[in-house]
N, C-alpha and C positions, 0 to 999 in steps of 0.2 A: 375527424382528423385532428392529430396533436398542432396546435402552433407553440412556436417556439422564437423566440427574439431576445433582444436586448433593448435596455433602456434607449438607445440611437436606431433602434430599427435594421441594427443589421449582428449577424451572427457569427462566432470565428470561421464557418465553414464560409457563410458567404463574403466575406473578406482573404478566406485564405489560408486560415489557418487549421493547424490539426494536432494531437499529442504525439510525441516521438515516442523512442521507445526508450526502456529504462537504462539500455547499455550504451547508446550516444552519450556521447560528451556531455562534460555537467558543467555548470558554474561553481555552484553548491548545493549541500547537503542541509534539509531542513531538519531539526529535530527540537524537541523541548525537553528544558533538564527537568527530571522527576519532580515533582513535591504534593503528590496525592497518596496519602498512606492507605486508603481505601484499594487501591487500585494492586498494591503489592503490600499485603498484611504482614506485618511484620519483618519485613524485609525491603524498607524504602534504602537504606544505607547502602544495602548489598549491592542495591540495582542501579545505584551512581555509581559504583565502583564499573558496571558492566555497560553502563554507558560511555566511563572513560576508557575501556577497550574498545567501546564503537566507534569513539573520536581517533582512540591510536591509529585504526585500517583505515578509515574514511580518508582523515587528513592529508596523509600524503600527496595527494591526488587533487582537491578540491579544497574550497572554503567550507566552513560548518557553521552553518547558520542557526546558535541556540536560542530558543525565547527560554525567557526565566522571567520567574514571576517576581522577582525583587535583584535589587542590587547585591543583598546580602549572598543571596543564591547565586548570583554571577559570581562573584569572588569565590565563593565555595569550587565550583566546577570550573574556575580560572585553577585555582589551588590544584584541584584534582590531576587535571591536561597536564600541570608544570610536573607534578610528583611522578608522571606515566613519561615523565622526558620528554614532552611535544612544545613546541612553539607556541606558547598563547597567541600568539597573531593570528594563529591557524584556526581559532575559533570564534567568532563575532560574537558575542552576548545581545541579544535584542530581548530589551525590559518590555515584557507584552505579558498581562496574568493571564493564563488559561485555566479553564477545570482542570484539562487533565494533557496528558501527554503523547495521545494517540496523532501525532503529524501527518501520517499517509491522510488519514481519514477529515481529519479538521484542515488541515493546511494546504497551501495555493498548486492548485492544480494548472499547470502552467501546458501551454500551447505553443505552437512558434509559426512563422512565416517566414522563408527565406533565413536572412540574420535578427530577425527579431520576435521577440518573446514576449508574450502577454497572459494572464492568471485570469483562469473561470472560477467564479465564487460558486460554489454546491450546496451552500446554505445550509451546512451541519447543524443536525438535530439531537446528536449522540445517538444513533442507530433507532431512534424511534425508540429508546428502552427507559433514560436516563434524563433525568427531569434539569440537571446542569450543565448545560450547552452553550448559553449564551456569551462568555468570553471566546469560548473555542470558534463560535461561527465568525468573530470577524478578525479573525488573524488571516484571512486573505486580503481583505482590504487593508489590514495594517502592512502585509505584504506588498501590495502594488505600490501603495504610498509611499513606505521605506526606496523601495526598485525603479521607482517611477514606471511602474508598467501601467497598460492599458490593463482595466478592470470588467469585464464582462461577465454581468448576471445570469445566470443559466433561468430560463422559466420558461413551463408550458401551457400552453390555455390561459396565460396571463398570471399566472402563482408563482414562488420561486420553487425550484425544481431541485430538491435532497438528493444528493451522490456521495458515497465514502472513496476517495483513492481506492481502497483493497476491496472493492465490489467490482473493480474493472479490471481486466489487463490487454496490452495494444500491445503490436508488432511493429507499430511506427511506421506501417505500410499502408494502414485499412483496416486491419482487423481487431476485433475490440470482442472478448470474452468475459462473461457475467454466466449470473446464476436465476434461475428463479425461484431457488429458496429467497434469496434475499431481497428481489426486487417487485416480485410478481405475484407475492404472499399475499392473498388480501383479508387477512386475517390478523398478522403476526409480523410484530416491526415494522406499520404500514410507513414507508418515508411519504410516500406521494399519495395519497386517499383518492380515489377514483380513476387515476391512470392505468392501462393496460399496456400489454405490448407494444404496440402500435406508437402508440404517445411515450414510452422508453426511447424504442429506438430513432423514431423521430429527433430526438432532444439528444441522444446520444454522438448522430450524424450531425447536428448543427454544433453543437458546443466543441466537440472534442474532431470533429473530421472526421469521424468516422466512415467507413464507405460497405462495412461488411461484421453483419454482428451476428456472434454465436452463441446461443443457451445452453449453459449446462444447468443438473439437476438441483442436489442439494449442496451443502459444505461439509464440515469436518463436526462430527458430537466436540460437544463443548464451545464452541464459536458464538460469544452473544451478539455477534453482531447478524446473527442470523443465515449464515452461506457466504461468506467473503469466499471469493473467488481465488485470494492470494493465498491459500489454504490448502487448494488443493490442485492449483491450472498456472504454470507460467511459460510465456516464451521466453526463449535463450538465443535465440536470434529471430529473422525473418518469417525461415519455414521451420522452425523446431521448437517441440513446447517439450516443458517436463510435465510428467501428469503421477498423484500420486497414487502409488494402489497399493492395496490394503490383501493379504495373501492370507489372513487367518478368517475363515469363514464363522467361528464364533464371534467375531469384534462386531462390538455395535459400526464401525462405520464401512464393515464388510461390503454389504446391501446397498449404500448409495453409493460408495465408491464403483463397486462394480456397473452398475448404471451409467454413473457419467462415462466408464469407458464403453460401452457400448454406444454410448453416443457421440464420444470424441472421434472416433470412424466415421462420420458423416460432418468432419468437418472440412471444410475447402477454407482457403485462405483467397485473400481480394480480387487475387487474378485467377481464380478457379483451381491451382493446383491442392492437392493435398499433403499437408504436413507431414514432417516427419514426428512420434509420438515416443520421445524414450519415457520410459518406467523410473520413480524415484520410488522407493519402501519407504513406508511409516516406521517408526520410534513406536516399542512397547510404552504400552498404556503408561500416562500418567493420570495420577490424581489427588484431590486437595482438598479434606473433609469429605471424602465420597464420592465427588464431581469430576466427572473428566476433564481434562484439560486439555486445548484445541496445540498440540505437539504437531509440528510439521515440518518438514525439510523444506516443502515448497516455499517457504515464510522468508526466502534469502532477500539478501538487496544489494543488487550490482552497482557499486559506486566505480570512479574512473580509477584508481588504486587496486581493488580489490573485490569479489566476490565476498560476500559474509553471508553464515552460513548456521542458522540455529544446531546446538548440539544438544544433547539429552542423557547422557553417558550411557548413552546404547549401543549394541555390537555394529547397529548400521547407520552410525554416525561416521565409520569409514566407508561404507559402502556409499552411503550419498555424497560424500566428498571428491570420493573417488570418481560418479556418473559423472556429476556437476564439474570437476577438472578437468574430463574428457572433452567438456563439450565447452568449456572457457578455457581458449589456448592466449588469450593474450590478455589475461590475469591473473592474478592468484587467489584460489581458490579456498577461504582461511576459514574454520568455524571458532564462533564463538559461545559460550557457555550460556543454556538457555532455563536449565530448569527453574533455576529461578526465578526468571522473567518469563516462561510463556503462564506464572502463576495469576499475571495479570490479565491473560488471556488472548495474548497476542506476542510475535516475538519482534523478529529484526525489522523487515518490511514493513509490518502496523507503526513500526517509529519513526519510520525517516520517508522525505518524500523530498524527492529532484528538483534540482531545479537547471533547465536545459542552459548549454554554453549558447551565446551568441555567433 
């Protein structure tokens, strides 16, 4: 049997706490301004420019809380927000060096209790791939410290216990959906070396509250991070998830996709009901030297202003705007320009990660 604690002996479930969902109310918006040219070859410049259209949507709405790795680079992305016509008040610059600029994935995974709000550290390892981690792991702690929040160490069987943001996603009710490409490989990206099911979901229901967890199968070709789940499975409210599917039986991700929907029919939500499941369409193939690149509609991030919504200059870049409008009436629903940015292998959601209102 998984155990599971914190340095004090007790855990956010048994205290209280558990994750909201992404469309509750926010404080602010995490994200880090680019400065890894590895990450987007040839095209580091382009992808600040498309970062300060993710501050233009965000802002309105919420703080944006940027780490930069140097003061020089604050000024830079000050410069940028001013030139896009936004309030630089509207964005915090927090001097914090990271490897790299994946937020969801590195950055504080926040909990709450009643009015108050406290960050689970996941102990990022860069998806088990990637040998420079060790900046990125402790931008939650640098998080709770800046926040003054309570800090909660996620660990099982007494080890600290590896989670990405975009390997989960929760209804803010109970229900908490993952993959087992990514978590339960034990072969391939192992985060947790000797942990099974059992010891996931254990660790899953203590940290984060969870009360009700669902397996889907694999992720999207091209995803290094192994099956992120924010690829290809999100809710959009309580009982409604979007799911994506794949309608050309030659595409390599034909065959799992069709899978997971065969599985997503057995799934119930906390209180036994079953969801409602609309259909998003994939974006014709991209790719970059020969390699696919992980293109997804489901990659959006519902901030308190606006829906954002990766674009791909595909014919069904209005088709997913259009599903995703339907089903967000008390937002707007805006896409942003992705080709360039999913070259790093990930789009909107892999960069920003919430942080819940009080």
């Amino acid at each position: 049997m998984a155990e599971s604690r914190t340095a004090t002996g007790q855990t956010p479930r048994a205290l209280g706490f558990s994750m909201p969902a992404e469309w509750e109310r926010h404080e602010a918006t995490w994200l880090a301004w680019p400065h890894n040219p590895t990450d987007w070859p040839g095209k580091i410049d382009t992808i600040r420019w498309v970062y300060t259209e993710i501050v233009r949507k965000i802002a309105p709405g919420e703080l944006v809380c940027m780490l930069v790795n140097s003061w020089t680079a604050d000024m830079e992305m000050a410069e940028r927000v001013g030139r896009a016509g936004l309030d630089v008040g509207c964005v915090e610059g927090i001097l914090r060096p990271t490897n790299r600029g994946w937020t969801r994935d590195m950055g504080p995974v926040f909990v709450k209790r009643g009015a108050e709000t406290a960050i689970v550290h996941f102990h990022f390892n860069a998806w088990a791939k990637y040998p420079d981690w060790r900046k990125d792991r402790r931008v939650p702690e640098i998080a709770a410290k800046r926040l003054g929040k309570r800090l909660f160490h996620a660990e099982c069987n007494g080890r600290p216990f590896v989670l990405e943001g975009g390997g989960i996603e929760v209804n803010g009710r109970g229900t908490l959906l993952t993959t087992e490409e990514c978590y339960l490989d034990p072969t391939t990206q192992v985060r947790n070396p000797g942990l099974g099911r059992e010891d996931f979901e254990t660790t899953l229901k203590e940290y984060l509250g969870a009360t009700n967890i669902f397996w889907l199968g694999g992720g999207v070709a091209g995803d290094d991070t192994h099956g992120h789940v924010d690829d290809i499975c999100r809710f959009v409210n309580p009982k409604t998830v979007v799911f994506i599917k794949e309608d050309d039986p030659t595409d390599i991700n034909y065959r799992p996709l069709s899978e997971n929907w065969e599985r997503i029919g057995d799934l119930r939500l906390e209180d036994g009901s079953k969801p409602e499941v609309v259909a998003l369409p994939m974006p014709g193939p991209l790719y970059f030297h020969g390699d696919r690149l992980p293109a997804s509609y489901a990659n959006f991030y519902i901030s308190n202003a606006a829906v954002i919504v990766p674009t791909f200059n595909d014919p069904n870049d209005r088709v997913a705007l259009g599903i995703l409008g339907e089903l967000f009436r008390d937002r707007p629903v805006v896409g942003i320009h992705a080709v360039d940015l999913v070259l790093g292998l990930g789009t909107l959601h892999c960069l920003t990660q919430q942080q819940p209102a009080e």
